[in-house]
DRENTORKOL-3810 file (N, C-alpha, C; in nm, 4 decimals):
REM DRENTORKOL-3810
@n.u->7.7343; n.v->-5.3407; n.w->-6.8410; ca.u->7.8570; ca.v->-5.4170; ca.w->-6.8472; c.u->7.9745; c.v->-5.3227; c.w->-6.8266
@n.u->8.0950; n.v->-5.3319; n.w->-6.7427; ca.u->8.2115; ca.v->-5.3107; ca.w->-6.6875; c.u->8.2882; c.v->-5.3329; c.w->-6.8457
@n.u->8.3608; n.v->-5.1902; n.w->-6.9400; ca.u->8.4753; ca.v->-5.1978; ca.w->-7.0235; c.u->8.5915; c.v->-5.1267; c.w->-6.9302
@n.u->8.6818; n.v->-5.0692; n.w->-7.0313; ca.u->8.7656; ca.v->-5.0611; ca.w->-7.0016; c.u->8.7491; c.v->-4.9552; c.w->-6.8356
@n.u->8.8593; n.v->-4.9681; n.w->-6.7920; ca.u->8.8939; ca.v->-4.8312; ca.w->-6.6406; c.u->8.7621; c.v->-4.8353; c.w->-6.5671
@n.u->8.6869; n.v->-4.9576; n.w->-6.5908; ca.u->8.5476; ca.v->-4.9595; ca.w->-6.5076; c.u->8.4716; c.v->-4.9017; c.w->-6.5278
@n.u->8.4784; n.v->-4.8244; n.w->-6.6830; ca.u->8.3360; ca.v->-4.7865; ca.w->-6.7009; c.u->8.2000; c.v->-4.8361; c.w->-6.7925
@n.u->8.0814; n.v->-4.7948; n.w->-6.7539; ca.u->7.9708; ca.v->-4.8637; ca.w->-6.7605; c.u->7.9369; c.v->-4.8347; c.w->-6.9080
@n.u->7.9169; n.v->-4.9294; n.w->-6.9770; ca.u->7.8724; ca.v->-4.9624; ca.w->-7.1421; c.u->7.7478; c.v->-5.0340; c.w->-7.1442
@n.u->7.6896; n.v->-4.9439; n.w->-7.2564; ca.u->7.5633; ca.v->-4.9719; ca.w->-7.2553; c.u->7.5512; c.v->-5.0329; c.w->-7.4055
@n.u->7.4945; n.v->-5.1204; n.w->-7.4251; ca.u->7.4939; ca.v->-5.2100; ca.w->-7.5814; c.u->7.3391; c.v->-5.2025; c.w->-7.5825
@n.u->7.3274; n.v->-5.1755; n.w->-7.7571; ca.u->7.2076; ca.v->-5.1558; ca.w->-7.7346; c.u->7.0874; c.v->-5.3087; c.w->-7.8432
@n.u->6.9895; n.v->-5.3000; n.w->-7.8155; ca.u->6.9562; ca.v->-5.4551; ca.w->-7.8392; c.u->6.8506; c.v->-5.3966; c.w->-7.9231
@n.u->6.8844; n.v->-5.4377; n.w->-8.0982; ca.u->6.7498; ca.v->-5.3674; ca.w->-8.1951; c.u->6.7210; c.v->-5.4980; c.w->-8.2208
@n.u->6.5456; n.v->-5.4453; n.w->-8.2588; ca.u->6.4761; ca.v->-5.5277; ca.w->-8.2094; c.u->6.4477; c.v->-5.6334; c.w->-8.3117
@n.u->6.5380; n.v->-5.6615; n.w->-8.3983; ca.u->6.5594; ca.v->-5.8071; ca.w->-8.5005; c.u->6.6630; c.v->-5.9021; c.w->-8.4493
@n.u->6.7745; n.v->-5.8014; n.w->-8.3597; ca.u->6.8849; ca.v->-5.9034; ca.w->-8.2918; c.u->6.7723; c.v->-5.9924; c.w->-8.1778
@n.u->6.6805; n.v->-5.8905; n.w->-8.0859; ca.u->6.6176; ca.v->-5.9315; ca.w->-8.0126; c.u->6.5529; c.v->-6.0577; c.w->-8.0457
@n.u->6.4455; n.v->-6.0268; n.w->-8.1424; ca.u->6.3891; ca.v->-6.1637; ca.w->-8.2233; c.u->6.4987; c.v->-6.2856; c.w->-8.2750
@n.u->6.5592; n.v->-6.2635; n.w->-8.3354; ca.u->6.6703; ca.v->-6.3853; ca.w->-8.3175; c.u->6.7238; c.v->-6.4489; c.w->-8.2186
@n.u->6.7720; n.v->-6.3432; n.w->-8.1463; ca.u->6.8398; ca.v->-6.3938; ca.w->-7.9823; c.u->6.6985; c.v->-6.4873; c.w->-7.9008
@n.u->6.5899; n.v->-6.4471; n.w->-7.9006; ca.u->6.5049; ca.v->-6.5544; ca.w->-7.8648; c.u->6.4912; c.v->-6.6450; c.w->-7.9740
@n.u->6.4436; n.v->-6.6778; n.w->-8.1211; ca.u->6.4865; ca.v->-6.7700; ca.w->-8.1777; c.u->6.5854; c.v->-6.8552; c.w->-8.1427
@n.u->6.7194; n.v->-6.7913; n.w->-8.1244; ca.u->6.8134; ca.v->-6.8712; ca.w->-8.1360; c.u->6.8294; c.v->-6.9867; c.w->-7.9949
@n.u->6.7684; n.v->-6.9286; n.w->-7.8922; ca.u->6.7293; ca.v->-6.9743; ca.w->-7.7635; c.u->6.6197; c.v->-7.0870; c.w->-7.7618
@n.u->6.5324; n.v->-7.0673; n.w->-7.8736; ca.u->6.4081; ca.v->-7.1882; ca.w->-7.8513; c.u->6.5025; c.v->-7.3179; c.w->-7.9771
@n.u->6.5660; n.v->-7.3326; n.w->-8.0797; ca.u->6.6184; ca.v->-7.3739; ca.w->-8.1462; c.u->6.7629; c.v->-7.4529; c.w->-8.0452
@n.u->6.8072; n.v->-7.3778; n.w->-7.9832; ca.u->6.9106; ca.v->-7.4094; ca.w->-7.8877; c.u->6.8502; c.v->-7.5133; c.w->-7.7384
@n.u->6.7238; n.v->-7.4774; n.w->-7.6989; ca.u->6.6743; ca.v->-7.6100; ca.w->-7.6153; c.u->6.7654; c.v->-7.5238; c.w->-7.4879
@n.u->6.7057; n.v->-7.6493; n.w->-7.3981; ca.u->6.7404; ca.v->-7.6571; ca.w->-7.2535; c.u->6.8604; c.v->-7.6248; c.w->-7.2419
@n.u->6.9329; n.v->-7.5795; n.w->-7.1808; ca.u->7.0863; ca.v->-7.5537; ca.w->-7.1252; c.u->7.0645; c.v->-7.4910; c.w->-7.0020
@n.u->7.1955; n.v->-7.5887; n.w->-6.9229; ca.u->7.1978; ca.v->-7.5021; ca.w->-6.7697; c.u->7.2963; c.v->-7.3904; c.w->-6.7942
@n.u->7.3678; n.v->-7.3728; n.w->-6.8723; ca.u->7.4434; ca.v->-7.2403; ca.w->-6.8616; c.u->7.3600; c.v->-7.1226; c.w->-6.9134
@n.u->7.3554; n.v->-6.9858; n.w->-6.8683; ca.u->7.3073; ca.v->-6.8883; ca.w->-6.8906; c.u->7.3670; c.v->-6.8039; c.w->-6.9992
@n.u->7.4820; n.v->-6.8408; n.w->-7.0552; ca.u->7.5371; ca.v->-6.7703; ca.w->-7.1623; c.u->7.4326; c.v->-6.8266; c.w->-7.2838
@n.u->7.4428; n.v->-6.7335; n.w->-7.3714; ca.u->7.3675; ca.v->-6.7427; ca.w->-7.5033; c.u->7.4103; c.v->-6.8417; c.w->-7.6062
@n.u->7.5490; n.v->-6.8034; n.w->-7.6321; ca.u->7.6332; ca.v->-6.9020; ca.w->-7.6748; c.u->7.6947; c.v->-6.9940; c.w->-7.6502
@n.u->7.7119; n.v->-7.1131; n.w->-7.6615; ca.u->7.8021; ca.v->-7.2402; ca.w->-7.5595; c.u->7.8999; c.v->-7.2904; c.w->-7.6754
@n.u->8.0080; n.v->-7.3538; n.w->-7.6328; ca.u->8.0672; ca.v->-7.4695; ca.w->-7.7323; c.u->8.0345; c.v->-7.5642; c.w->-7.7092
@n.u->8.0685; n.v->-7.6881; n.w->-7.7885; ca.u->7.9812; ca.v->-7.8146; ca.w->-7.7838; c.u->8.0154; c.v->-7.9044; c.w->-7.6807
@n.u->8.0895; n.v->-7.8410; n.w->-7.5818; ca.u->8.1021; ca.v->-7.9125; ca.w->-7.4688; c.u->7.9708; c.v->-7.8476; c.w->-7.3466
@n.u->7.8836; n.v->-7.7652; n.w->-7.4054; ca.u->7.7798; ca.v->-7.6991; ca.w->-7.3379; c.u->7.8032; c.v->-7.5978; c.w->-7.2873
@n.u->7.9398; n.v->-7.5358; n.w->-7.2385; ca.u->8.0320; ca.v->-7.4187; ca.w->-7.1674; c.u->8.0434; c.v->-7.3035; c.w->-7.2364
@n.u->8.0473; n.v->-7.2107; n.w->-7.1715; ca.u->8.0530; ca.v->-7.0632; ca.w->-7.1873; c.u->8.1516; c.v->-7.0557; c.w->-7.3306
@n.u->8.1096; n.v->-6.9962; n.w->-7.4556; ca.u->8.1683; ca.v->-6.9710; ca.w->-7.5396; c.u->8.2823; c.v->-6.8822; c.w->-7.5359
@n.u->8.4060; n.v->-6.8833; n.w->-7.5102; ca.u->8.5258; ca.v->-6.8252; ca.w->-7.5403; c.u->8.5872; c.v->-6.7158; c.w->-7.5915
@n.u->8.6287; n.v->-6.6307; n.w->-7.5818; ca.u->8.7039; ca.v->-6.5305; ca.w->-7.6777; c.u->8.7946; c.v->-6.6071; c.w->-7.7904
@n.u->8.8503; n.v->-6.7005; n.w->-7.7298; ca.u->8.9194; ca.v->-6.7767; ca.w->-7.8436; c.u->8.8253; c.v->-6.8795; c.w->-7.9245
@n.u->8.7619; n.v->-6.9299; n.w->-7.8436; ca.u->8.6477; ca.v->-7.0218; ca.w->-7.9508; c.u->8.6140; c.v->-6.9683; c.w->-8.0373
@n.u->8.5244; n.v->-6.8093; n.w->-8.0276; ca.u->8.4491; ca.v->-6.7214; ca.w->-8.0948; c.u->8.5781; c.v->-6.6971; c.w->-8.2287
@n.u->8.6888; n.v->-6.6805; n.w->-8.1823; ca.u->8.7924; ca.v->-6.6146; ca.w->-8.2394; c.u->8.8609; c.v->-6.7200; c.w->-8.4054
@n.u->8.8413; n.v->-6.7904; n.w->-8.3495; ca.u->8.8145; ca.v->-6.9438; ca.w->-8.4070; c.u->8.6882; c.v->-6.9906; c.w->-8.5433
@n.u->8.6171; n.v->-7.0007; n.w->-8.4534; ca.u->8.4892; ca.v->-6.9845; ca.w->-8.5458; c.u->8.4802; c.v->-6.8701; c.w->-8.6555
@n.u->8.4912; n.v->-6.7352; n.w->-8.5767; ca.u->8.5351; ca.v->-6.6134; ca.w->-8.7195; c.u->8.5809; c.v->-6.6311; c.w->-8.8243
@n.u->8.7332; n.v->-6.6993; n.w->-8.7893; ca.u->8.8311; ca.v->-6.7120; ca.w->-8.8883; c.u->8.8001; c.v->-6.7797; c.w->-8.9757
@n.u->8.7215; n.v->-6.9163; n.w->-8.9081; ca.u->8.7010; ca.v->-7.0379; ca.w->-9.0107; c.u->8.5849; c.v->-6.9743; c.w->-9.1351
@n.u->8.5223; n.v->-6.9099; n.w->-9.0692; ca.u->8.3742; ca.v->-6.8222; ca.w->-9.1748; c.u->8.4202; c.v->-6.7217; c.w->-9.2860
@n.u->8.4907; n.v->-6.6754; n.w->-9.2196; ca.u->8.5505; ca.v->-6.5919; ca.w->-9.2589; c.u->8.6719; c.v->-6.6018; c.w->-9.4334
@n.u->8.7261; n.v->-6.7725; n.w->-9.3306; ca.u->8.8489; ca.v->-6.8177; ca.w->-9.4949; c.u->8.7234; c.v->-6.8999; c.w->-9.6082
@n.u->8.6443; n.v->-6.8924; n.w->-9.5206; ca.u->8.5293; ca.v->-7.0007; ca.w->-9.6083; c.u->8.4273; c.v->-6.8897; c.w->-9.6868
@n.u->8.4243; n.v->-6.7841; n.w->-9.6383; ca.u->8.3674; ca.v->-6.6734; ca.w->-9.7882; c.u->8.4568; c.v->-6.5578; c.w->-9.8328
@n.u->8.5799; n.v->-6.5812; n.w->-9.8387; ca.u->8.6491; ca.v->-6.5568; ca.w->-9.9206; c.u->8.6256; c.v->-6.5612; c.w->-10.0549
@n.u->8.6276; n.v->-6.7222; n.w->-10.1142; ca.u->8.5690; ca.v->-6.7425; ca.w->-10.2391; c.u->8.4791; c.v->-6.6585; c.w->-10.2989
@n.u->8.3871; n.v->-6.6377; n.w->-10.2094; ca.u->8.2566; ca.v->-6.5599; ca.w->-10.2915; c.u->8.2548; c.v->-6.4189; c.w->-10.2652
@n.u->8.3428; n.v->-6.3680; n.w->-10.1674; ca.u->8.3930; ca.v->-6.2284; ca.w->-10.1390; c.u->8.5212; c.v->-6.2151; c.w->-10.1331
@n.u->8.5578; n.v->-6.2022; n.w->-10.2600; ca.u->8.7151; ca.v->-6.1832; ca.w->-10.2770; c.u->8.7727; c.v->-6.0435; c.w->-10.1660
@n.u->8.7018; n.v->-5.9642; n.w->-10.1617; ca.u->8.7715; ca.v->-5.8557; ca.w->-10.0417; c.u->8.7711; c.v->-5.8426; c.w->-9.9414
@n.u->8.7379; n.v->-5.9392; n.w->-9.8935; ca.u->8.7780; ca.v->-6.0109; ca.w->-9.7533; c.u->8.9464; c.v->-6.0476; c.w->-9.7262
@n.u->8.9545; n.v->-6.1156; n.w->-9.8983; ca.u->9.1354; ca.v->-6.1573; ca.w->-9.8834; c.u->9.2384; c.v->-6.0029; c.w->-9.8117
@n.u->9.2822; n.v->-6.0599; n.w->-9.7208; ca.u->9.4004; ca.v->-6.0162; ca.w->-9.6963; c.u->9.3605; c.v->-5.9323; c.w->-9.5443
@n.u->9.1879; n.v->-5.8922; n.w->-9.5217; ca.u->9.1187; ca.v->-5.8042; ca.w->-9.3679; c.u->9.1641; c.v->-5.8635; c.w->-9.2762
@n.u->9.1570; n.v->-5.7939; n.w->-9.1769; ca.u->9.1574; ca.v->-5.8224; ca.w->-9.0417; c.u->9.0080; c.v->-5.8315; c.w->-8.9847
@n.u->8.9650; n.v->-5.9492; n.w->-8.9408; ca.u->8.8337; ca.v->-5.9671; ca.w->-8.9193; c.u->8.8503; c.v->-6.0158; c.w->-8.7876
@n.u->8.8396; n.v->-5.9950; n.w->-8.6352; ca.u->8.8624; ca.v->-6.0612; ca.w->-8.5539; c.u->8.7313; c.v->-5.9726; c.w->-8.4517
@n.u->8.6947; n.v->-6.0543; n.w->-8.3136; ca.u->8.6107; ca.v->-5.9766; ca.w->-8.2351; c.u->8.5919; c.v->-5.8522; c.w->-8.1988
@n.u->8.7511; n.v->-5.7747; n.w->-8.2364; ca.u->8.7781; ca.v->-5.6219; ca.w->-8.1929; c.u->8.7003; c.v->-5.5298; c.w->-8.2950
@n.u->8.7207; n.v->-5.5855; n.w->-8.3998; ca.u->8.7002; ca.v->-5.5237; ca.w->-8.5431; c.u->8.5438; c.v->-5.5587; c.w->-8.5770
@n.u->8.4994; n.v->-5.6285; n.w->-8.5117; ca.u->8.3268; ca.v->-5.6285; ca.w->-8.5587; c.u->8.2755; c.v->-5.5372; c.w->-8.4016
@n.u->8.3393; n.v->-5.5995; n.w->-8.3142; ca.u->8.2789; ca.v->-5.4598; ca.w->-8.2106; c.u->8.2734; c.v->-5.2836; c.w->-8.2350
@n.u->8.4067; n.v->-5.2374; n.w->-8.3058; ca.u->8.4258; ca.v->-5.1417; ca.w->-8.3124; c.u->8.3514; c.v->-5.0984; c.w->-8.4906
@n.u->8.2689; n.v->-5.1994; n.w->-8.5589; ca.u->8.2131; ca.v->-5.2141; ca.w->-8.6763; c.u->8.0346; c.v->-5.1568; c.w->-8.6380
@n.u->8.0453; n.v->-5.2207; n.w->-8.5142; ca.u->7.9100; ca.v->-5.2190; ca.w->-8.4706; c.u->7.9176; c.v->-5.0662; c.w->-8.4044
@n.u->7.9926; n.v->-4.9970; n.w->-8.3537; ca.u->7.9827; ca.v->-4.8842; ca.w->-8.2714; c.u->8.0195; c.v->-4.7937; c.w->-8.3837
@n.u->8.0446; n.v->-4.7853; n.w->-8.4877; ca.u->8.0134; ca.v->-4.6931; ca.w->-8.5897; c.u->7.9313; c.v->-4.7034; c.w->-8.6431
@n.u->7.7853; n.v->-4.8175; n.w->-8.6734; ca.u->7.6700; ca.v->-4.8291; ca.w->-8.7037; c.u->7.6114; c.v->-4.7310; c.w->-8.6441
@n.u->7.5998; n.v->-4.7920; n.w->-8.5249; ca.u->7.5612; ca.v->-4.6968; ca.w->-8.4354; c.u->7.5079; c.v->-4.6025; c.w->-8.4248
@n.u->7.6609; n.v->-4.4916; n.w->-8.4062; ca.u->7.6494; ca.v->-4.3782; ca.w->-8.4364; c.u->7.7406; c.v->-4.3201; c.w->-8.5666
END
């Protein structure tokens, strides 16, 4: 995949995301779109949809994870969450 200035990023796929990501594919059924994720109009899931959905999960375990109040939780911040796993 093409990030920033065109260069090539490599994401890497361990092998429980793997098992889910097919789970989540036989549970999910037929679809003509090739994206993994869709919104319920069947279409390519969004940066803002996704962005959306976060938030809503996100104000909704609050309650039970009070230190969540007040984070910045958005797509940038779990990408760059995941690349310090990482490495």
């Amino acid at each position: 995949m093409c990030g920033k200035g065109r260069r090539e990023r490599a994401l890497p796929l361990w092998k429980q995301a793997a098992a889910d990501v097919r789970t989540w594919l036989a549970v999910r059924g037929e679809q003509s779109a090739p994206e993994i994720f869709l919104s319920v109009l069947g279409q390519a899931f969004t940066r803002v949809g996704f962005t959306y959905v976060l938030q809503k999960y996100v104000a909704a375990s609050i309650p039970n994870c009070p230190s969540l109040h007040g984070k910045t939780a958005s797509p940038h911040v779990l990408r760059h969450t995941c690349a310090m796993i990482i490495f």
